[in-house]
C-alpha positions in Angstrom: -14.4 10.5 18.9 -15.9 8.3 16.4 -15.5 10.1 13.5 -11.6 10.5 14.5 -11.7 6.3 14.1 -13.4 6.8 10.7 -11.5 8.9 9.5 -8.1 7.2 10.4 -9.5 3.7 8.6 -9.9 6.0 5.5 -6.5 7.4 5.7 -4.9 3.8 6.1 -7.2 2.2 3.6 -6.0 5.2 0.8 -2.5 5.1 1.0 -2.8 1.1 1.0 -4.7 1.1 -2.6 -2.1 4.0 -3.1 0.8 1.7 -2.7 -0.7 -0.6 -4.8 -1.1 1.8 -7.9 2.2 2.4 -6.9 3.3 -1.8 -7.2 1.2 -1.5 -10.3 3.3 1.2 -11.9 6.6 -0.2 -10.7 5.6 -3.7 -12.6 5.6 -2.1 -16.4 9.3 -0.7 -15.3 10.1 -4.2 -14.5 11.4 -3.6 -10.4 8.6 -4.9 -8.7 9.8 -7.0 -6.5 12.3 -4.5 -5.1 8.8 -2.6 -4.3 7.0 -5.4 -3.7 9.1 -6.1 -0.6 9.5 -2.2 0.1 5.8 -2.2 0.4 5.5 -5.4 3.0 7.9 -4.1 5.6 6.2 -0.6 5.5 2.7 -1.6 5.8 2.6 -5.2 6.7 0.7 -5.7 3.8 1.2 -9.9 2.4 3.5 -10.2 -0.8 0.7 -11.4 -2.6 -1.1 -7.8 -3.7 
């Protein structure tokens, strides 16, 4: 069951850098806070990405 573990860290670590490209691409359309804070309640993830 190992590999099940593995391959659910990968899964989580994706869409994390996924939201992040996401933040990225919000920020030249000027609305990234609204994702910013859209992004912390839906992955826990700290304001400060």
């Amino acid at each position: 069951m190992r590999w099940k573990r593995e391959i659910n860290i990968k899964i989580n670590l994706a869409s994390i850098y996924y939201y992040q490209f996401l933040v990225i691409k919000m920020d030249s359309i000027g609305t990234a806070g609204l994702a910013r804070n859209y992004i912390a309640v839906d992955l826990f993830v700290p304001d400060s990405i």
